[in-house]
Each structure stands twice: as structure tokens, then as C-alpha cells.
C-alpha positions as CSV (number, residue, x, y, z in Angstrom):
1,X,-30.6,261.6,95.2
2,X,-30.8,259.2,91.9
3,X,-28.4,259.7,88.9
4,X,-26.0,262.8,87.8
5,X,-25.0,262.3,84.2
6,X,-23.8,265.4,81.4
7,X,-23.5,265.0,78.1
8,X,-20.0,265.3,77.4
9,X,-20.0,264.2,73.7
10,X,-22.9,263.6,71.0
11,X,-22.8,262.9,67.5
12,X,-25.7,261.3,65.1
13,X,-23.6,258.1,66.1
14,X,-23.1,258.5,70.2
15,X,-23.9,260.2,72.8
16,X,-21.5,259.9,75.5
17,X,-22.4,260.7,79.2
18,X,-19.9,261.6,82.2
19,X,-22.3,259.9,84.8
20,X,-21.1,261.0,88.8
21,X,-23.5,260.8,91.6
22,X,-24.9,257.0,91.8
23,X,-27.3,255.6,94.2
24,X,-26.6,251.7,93.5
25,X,-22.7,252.8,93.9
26,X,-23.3,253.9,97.0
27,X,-25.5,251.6,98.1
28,X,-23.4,248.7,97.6
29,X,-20.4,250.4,98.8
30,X,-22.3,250.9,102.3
31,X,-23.0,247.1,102.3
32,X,-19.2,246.4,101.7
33,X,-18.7,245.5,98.4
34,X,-15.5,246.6,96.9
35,X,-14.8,248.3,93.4
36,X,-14.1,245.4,91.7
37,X,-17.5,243.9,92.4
38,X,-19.4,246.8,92.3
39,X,-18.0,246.9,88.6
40,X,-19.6,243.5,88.1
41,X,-22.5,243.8,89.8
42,X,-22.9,247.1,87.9
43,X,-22.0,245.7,84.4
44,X,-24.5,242.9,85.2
45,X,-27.4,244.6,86.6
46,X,-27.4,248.4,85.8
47,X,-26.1,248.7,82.8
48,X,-27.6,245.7,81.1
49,X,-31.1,246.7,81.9
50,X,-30.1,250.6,80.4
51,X,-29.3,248.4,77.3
52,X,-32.6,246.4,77.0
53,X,-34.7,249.3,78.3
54,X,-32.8,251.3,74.9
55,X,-33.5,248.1,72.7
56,X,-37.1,248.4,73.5
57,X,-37.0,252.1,72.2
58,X,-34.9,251.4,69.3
59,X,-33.4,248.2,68.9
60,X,-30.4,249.9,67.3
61,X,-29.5,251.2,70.3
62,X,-27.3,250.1,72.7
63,X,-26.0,251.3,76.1
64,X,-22.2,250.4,77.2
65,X,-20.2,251.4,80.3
66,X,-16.9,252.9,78.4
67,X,-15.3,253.6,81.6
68,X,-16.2,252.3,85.4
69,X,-15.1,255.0,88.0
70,X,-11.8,254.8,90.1
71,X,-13.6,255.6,93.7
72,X,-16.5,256.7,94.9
73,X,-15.9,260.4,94.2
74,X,-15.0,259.9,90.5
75,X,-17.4,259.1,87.8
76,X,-18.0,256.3,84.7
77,X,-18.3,257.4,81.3
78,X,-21.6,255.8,79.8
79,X,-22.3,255.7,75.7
80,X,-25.6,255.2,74.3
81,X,-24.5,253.9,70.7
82,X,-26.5,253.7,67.2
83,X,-25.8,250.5,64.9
């Protein structure tokens, strides 16, 4: 259960994370949400709060989805950014 990310890139600048298993994907997959608002329910929710919990940190930090997944078995490519 929770989150599987790897590091797949990181520079002083980035750090770029390939992020596959996801409860909140799943969870509202199995209450029958498609992709597309998974997508926005993801950009809304998850990721924003990754974002302010960063800016909290550091406020030069911020988290961005780069790439939402294709299905359920792919993955979303996640940056944490500097500047």
C-alpha cells in the first residue's frame, strides 16, 4: 500500500520522480471515475497539496505533475523543481 516513486533524474535544479503504485488512483478508479477526471481531481487535490506541503519547506520549491499516467498500470512522472 501508499506511494511507489524512483528517482529517475536529479540535478541541483530537479529531481524528477517515475511515481507507479497510487492509492488515490485506485481509489477513485474503483468508485468510477475515469482517466480524465482522475487527472483533474489529481492535479487539484494531490498534487497541489505536494506543492504547498514543499513551499512550507522551502518556498522555492515547487512540485508539478510532468506527466499523468495512460492507465492504471502505467505511471506519472512527478518533478520537485528549485526557482
Amino acid at each position: 500500500m501508499g506511494i511507489s516513486s524512483e528517482i529517475i533524474e536529479e540535478n541541483s535544479e530537479r529531481i524528477v520522480l517515475k511515481t507507479g503504485r497510487c492509492p488515490i488512483y485506485k481509489a477513485t478508479q474503483a468508485v468510477g471515475m475515469d482517466n480524465e477526471g482522475i487527472e483533474v481531481e489529481c492535479q487539484a487535490n494531490a498534487i497541489y497539496y505536494k506543492d504547498v506541503m514543499l513551499k512550507q519547506w522551502d518556498p522555492n520549491l515547487s512540485y508539478r505533475l510532468w506527466e499523468f499516467r495512460s492507465s492504471a498500470d502505467a505511471h506519472c512522472i512527478e518533478e520537485v523543481v528549485l526557482g
